[in-house]
Structures are given as C-alpha cells and as structure tokens.
RODO-2510 file (C-alpha; in nm, 4 decimals, decimal comma):
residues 351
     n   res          X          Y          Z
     1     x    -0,6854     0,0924    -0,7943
     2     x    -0,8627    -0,2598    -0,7165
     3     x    -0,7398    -0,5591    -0,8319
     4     x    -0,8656    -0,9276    -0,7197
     5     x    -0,5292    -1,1003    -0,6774
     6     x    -0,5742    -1,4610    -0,8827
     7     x    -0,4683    -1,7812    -0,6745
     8     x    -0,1347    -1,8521    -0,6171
     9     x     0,1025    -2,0528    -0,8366
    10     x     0,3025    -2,2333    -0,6318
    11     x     0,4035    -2,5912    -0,7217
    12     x     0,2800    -2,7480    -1,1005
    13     x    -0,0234    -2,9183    -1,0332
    14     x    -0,1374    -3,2341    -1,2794
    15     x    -0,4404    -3,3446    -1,3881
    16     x    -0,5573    -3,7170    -1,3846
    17     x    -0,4721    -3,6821    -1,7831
    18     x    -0,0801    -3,6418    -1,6885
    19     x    -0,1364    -3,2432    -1,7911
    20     x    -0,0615    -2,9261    -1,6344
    21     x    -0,3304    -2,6725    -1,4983
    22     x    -0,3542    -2,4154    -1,5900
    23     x    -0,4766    -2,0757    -1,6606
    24     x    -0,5430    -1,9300    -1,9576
    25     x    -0,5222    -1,6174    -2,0962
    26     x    -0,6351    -1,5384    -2,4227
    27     x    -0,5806    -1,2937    -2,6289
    28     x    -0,6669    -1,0590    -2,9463
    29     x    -0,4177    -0,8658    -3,1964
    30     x    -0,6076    -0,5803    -2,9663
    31     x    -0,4392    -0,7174    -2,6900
    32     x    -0,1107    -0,7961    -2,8043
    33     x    -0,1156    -0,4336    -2,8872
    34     x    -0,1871    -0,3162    -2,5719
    35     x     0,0498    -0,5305    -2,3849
    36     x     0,2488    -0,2836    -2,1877
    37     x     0,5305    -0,3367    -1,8777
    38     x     0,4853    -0,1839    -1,5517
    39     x     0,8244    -0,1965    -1,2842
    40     x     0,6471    -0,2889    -0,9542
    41     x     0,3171    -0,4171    -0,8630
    42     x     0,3547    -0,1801    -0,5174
    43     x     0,5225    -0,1712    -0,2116
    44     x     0,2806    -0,2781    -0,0650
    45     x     0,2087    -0,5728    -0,2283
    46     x     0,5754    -0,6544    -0,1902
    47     x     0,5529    -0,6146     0,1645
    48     x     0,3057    -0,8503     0,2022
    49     x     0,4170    -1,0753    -0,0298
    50     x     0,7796    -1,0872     0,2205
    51     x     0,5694    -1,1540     0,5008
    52     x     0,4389    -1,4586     0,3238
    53     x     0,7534    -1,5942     0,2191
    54     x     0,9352    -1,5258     0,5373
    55     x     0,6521    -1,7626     0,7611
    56     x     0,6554    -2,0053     0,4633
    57     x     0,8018    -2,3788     0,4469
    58     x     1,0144    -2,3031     0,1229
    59     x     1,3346    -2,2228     0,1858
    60     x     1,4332    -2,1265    -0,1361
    61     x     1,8581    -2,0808    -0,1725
    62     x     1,7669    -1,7423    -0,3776
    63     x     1,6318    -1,5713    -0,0362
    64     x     1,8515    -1,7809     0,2627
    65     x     2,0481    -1,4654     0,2974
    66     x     1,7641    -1,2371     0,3367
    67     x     1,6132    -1,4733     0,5732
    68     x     1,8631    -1,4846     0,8023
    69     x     1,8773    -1,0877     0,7979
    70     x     1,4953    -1,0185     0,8552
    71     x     1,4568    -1,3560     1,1156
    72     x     1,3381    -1,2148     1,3743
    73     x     1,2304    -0,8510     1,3427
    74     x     0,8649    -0,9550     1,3032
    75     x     0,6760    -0,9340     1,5985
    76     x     0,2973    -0,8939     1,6894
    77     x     0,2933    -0,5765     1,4727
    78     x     0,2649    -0,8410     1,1668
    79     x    -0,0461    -1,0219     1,3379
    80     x    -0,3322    -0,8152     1,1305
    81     x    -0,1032    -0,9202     0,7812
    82     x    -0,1298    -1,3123     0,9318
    83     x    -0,5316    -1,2880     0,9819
    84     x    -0,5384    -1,2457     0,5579
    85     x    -0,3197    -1,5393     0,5070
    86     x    -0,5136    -1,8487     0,5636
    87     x    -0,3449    -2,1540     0,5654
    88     x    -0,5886    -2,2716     0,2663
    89     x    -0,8120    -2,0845    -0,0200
    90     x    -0,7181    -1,7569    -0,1611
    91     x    -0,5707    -1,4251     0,0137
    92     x    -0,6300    -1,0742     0,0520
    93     x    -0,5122    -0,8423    -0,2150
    94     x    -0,3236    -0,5997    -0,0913
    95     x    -0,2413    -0,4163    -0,4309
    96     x    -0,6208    -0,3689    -0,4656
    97     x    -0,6456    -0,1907    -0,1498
    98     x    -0,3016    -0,0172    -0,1129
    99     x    -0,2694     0,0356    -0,5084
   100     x     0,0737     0,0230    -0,6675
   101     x     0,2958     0,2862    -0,5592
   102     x     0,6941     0,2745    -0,4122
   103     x     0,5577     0,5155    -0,1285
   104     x     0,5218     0,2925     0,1755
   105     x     0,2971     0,6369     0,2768
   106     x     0,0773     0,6827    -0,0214
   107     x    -0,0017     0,2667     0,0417
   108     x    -0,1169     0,3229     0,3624
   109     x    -0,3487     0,5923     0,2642
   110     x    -0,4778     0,4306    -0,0184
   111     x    -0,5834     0,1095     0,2287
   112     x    -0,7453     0,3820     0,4936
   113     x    -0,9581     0,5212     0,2182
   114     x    -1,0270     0,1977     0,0294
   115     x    -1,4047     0,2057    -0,0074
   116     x    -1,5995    -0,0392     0,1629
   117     x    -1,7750    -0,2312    -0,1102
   118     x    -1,3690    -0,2996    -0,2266
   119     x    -1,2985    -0,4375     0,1178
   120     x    -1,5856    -0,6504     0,1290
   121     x    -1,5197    -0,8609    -0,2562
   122     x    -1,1748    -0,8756    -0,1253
   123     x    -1,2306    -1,0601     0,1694
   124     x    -1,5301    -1,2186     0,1493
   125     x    -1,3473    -1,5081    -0,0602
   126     x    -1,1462    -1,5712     0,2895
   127     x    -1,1488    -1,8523     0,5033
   128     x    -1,0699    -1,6924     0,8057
   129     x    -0,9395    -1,9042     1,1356
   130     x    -1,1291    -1,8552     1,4271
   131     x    -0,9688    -1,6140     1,6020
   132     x    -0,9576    -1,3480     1,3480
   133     x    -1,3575    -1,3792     1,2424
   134     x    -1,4485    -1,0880     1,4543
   135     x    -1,1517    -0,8776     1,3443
   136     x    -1,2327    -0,9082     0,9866
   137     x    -1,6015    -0,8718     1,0357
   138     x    -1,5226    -0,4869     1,2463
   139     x    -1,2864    -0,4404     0,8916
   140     x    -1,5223    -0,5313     0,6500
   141     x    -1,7721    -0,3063     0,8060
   142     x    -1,6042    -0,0096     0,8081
   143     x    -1,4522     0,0267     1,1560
   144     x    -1,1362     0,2756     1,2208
   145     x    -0,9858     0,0643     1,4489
   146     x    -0,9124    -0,2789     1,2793
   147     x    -0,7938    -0,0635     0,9079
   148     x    -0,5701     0,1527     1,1742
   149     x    -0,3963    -0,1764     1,3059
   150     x    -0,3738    -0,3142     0,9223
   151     x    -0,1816    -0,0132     0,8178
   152     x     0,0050     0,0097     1,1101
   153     x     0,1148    -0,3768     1,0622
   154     x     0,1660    -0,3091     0,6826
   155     x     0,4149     0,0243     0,7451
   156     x     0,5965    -0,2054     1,0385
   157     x     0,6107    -0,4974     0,8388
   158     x     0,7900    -0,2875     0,5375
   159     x     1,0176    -0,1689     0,8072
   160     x     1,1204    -0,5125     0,8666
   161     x     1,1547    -0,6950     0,5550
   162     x     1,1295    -0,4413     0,2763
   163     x     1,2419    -0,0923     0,3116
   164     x     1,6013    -0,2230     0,4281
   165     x     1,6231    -0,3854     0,0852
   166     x     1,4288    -0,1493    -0,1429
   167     x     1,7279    -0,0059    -0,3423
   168     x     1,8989    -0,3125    -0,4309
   169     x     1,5185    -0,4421    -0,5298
   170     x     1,4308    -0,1494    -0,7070
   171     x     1,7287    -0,1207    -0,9232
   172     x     1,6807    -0,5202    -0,9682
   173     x     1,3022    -0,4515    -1,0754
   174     x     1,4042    -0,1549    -1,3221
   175     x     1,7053    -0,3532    -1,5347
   176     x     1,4272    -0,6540    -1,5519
   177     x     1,1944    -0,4119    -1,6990
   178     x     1,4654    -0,3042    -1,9110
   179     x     1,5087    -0,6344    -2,0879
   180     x     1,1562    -0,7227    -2,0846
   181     x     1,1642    -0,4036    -2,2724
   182     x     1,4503    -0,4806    -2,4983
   183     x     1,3009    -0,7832    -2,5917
   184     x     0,9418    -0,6146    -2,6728
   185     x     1,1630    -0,3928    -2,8977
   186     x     1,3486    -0,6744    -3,0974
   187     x     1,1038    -0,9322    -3,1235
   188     x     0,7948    -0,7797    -3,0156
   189     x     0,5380    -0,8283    -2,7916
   190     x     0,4692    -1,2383    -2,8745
   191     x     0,8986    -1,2995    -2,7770
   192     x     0,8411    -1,1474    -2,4386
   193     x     0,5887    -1,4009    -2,3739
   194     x     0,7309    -1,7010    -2,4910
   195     x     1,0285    -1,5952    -2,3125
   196     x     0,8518    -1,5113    -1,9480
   197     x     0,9213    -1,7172    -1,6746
   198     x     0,9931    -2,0727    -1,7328
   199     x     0,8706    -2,3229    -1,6868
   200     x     0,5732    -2,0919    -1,4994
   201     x     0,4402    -1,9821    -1,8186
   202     x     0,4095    -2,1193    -2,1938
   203     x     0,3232    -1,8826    -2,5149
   204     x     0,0809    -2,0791    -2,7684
   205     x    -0,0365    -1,8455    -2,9773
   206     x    -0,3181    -1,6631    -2,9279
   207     x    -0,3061    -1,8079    -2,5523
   208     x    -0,0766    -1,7436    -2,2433
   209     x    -0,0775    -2,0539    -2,0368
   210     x     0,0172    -1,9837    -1,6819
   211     x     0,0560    -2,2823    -1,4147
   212     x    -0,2760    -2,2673    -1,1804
   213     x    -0,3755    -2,5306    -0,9302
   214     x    -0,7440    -2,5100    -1,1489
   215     x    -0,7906    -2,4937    -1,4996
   216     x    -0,9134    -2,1227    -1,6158
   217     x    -0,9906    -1,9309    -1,9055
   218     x    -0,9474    -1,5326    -1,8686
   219     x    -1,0278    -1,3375    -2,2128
   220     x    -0,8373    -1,0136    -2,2218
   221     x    -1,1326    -0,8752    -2,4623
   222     x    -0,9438    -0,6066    -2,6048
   223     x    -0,7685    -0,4344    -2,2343
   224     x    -0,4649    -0,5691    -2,2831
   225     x    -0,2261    -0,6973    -2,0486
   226     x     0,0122    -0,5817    -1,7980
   227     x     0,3432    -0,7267    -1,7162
   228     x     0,4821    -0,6648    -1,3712
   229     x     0,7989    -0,8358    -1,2369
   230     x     0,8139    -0,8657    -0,8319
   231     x     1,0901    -0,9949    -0,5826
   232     x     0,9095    -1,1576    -0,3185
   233     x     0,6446    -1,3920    -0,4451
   234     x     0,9638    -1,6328    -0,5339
   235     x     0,8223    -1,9313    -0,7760
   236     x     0,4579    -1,7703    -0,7642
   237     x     0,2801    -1,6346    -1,0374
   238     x    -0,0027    -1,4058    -0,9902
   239     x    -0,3219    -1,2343    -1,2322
   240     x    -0,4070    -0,9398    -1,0601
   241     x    -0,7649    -0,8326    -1,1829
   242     x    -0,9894    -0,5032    -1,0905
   243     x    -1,3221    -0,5617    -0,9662
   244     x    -1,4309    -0,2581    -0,9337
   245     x    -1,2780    -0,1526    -1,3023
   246     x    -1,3687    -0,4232    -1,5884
   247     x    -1,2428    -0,2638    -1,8938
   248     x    -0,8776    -0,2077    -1,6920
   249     x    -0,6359    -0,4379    -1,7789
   250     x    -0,5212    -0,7329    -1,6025
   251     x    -0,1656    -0,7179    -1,3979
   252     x     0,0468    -1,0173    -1,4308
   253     x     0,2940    -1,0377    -1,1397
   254     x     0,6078    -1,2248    -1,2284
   255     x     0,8613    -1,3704    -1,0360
   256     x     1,2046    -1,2405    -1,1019
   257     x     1,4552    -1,3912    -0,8181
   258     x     1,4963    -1,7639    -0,9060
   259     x     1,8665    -1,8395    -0,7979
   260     x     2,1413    -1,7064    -0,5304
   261     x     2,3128    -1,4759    -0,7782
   262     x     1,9813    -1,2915    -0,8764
   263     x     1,9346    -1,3104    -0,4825
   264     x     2,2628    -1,1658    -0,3438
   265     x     2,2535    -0,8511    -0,5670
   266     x     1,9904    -0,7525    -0,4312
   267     x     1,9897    -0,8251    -0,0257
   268     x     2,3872    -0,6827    -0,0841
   269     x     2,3109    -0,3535     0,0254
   270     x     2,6291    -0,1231     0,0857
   271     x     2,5929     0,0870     0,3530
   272     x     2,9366     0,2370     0,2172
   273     x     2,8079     0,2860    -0,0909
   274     x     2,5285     0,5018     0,0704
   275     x     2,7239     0,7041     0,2955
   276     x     2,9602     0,7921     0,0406
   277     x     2,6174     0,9264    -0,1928
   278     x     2,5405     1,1000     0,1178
   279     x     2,8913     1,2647     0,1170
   280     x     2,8558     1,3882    -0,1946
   281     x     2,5303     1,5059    -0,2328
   282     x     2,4344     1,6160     0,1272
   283     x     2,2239     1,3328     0,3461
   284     x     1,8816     1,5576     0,2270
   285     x     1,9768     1,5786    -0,1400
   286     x     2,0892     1,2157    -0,1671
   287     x     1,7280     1,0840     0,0016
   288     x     1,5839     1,3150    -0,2647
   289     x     1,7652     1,1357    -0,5232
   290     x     1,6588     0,8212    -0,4194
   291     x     1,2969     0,9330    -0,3682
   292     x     1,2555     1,0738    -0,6950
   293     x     1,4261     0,7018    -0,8224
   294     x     1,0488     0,5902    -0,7900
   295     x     0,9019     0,8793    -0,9790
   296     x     0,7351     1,1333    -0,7663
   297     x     0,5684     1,4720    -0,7754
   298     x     0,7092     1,7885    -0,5035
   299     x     0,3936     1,6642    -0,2662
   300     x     0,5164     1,3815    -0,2292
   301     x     0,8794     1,4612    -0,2598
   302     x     0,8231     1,6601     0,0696
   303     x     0,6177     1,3645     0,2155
   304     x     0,8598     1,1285     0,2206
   305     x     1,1847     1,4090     0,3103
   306     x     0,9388     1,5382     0,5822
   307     x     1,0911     1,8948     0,4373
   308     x     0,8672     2,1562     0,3207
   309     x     0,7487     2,1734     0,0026
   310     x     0,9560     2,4405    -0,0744
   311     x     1,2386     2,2685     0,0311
   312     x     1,1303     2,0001    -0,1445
   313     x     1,1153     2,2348    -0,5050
   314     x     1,4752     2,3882    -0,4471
   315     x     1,6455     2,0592    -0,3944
   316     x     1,4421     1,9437    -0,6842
   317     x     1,6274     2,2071    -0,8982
   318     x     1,9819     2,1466    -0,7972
   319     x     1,9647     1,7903    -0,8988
   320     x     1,7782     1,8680    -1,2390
   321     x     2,0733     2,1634    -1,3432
   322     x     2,2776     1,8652    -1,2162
   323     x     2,1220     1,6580    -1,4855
   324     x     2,0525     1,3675    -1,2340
   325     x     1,6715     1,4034    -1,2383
   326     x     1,4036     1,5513    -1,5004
   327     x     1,0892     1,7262    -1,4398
   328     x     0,7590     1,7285    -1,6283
   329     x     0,4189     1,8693    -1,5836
   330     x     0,1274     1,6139    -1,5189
   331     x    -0,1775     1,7933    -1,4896
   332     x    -0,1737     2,0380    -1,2102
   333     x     0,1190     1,7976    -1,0685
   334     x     0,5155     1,8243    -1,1255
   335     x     0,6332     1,4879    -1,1860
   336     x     1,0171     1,4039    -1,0853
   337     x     1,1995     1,1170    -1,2546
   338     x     1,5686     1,0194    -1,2802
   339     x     1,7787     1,0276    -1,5707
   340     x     2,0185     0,7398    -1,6682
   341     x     2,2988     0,9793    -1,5397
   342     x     2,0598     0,9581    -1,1902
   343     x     1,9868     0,6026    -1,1926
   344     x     2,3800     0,5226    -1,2723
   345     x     2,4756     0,6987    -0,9607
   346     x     2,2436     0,5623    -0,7216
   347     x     2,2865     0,1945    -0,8647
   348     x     2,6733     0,2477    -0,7911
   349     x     2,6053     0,3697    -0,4477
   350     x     2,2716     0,1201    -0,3293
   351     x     2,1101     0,2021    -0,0294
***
C-alpha cells in the first residue's frame, strides 16, 4: 500500500517545438517481463475519482447518463473529498492511503490506519484553499477527528456515485482485463502497449510515452509495470508510484470508458436482473456471490454479509458444490473466487 498518484492527464499539452509532453517510461527486457495486469486500482480510488468527474467541466457523452443519475445525491458529506481537490497542482492519492481493494470497508480501514509519515508525502504536495488549511494541518498530524470525517465522506461518497454502479463496472473492468490479457497472450507484452489507450499513450520501443502536461522520465529499473484499467478517471491517465516501497512496481491507471456504448453497459444496471439472482439463490447467497465476484477470504465474506463467520463458511460451501465459486488456501486465509460458471451468472443478472 502507498502509491504517489502522478499528475493528471487531461488534455494533450504542446511544447513551443509543436511536440507532445510527455512522460516517459522506460523500460528493460526485466521489465517487459514483469509487466503484469491488475483489474481495479480500488474502490476507493474509483470513488474519488467519480467525485472528481461529477464536479468537473467535461461533460463527456460516455458518462451523461450516469450524471444525470448521481446529480444530486452529493451533499456536505463529500466536503472532506473537495478539500484534496484543488483547483490547481496535484491531488491526494487516495489508492495510497485506502490501498486497492473492491471492499468499500477494508478502504476505509486502510485510510484510518495509514501511517502518518504516508499522510504527510501525500499531502504536503497540496495547494490547499484557505478554508481547508487547518483541516488538513489536524489530518496531517494525526488527529481522529478530521481521518473520521474523510472516511466517513469516502464510504458516503461510494454510496452515491459508486456502489449503485459497481456490478456493471466490475464486470466492465474484468472483460477489459480479459483482452488486455488476450492480447499479452498473442502478441505479448510489447502489443499490449502499443495497443493501450490511444491517442493517451504511444509504444517506442524500449519507452512508453504517456501524455503529461511536463516532460518526465520514470525508469522502471527492473520492477516492472502494472497495468490497471479504471472507469471514472474518463480521458485521464495516471502513474501511480509507492513512496514508501521503491522496489514495488509502478501502477498505471488506464482509462477504459471513452464512448456512450462502453458507457451505457455499464450505468444499465437491471434491478430485474438482480431480483431474479436473488430468487434463485436466496437474497444472502446471491450477495455472497457477488461478494466473492471481487475475491475475498470468509473474514471478509462475513464483513461485508454482516453474517457470522460461520454463516459466512456454510454459504461459502453451497456455492462451491454448486461450482459457482472456488476456494483456495492463502496462508492462514481461505481465499474465495468465482468461476466462469459464477461470473456468467452474475454478468447475466447485474446488480
């Protein structure tokens, strides 16, 4: 956990010399190696992310529908998530703090335990207004209060804008893995990237140029790189780097919904669809389902169910002799995923 989120890429910036800025990431046959795909950057992340894009002048066609749903619903629960979005200069990183799980819970512990000397590189890049000096000052130093209101603001603002969404955009995030996947497997790691996100990024061997309001260098040096698509940083392309962790690689946050059609299957949620997954699984074992869609151990299983752990375990079972999920041992943990069985029934039912 604890990455320094890179500036944003929003529109393509040119030099005097008629060229694009941009940054660039170089790499070894180390790295190239070590290139590996991750589904999500983190709810939380996300959830910020939506927050941004719902106060922000774009209006991109890809999210008008999902606009119109969430306008509104914010309120001064989101105030905290506006003090770390200046109107200038670089942002908070909320994956560094909150880490990158799907558990909206998990993300707000992570950000209450967050140690200080992570808090303090994060923000102390951040031209804060006025108004929210002192705030940020009680955060950085370790006060209760202001991290209680930031998670509080963070879990409200998922409400909102995210959680309503999540199973369209997490089915959407796992088939774009997929064929980031597919393509690794068919032409190898070098296709993906001269493939990724156009016109945002451009593959010239051995360097990955990325649009960036600056000119940058970033040498992999033999970590590797991670490739992460996201929903809600529409157009904006992100290097998410730990500084607490040098030798861990970088995460490259890619934008994924660029046009209406990409946008209405995933803000389509069927509430139909649900209740009929509901009807034949049972309400509890169908939320199970769906949990373990995101990977999860029986802790956490419980967590999010609010059932017992024991519950938790014996719902667990019926839906693995059902073939629906699979369960492996991760250290002392039990680790739930879906199978493709799994994943084709909740992606015919979204919720």
């Amino acid at each position: 956990m604890g990455f320094r989120r890179g500036r944003r890429l929003c529109a393509i910036k040119k030099r005097s010399d008629g060229g694009r800025s941009m940054k660039r990431i170089h790499f070894t046959g180390g790295d190239l190696a070590r290139t590996r795909l991750a589904t999500t950057i983190g709810v939380a992340a996300e959830t910020f992310d939506s927050v941004k894009l719902l106060w922000d002048r774009d209006r991109t066609l890809a999210f008008h529908h999902w606009r119109t749903s969430v306008s509104g619903r914010l309120g001064e629960q989101a105030r905290p998530l506006a003090a770390l979005m200046p109107t200038g200069g670089p942002m908070v990183d909320v994956a560094s703090l909150a880490g990158d799980t799907t558990c909206i819970e998990e993300a707000v512990d992570n950000v209450l335990a967050a140690p200080r000397a992570l808090l303090r590189m994060e923000l102390e890049h951040i031209r804060f207004q006025p108004a929210h000096r002192s705030w940020a000052r009680s955060l950085v130093d370790g006060d209760l209060e202001p991290r209680r209101q930031l998670t509080e603001a963070l879990a409200a603002c998922h409400r909102a804008t995210v959680a309503p969404y999540w199973g369209g955009a997490r089915s959407h995030l796992t088939a774009v893995r997929a064929d980031y996947a597919r393509t690794m497997a068919e032409g190898g790691v070098e296709r993906l990237l001269e493939t990724l996100c156009p016109p945002l990024v451009r593959w010239r061997a051995p360097v990955l140029e990325v649009c960036h309001p600056r000119d940058a260098d970033v040498y992999l040096r033999g970590r590797g790189l991670v490739i992460a698509p996201t929903v809600f940083s529409s157009r904006q392309m992100e290097l998410l780097q730990c500084p607490l962790d040098t030798a861990k690689a970088p995460v490259l946050a890619v934008p994924t919904i660029g046009d209406a059609t990409a946008g209405t299957a995933v803000w389509d949620v069927s509430e139909s669809g649900g209740q009929a997954l509901g009807d034949l699984l049972g309400r509890t074992r169908a939320a199970a389902l769906k949990a373990v869609a995101d990977g999860c151990s029986t802790t956490e299983l419980a967590r999010r169910l609010s059932i017992s752990a024991a519950a938790a375990s014996q719902h667990a079972t019926v839906l693995r002799k059902a073939n629906l999920i699979t369960t492996s041992r991760d250290g002392k943990a039990v680790l739930h995923t879906v199978t493709s069985m799994g994943a084709a029934l909740l992606n015919s039912a979204p919720n």
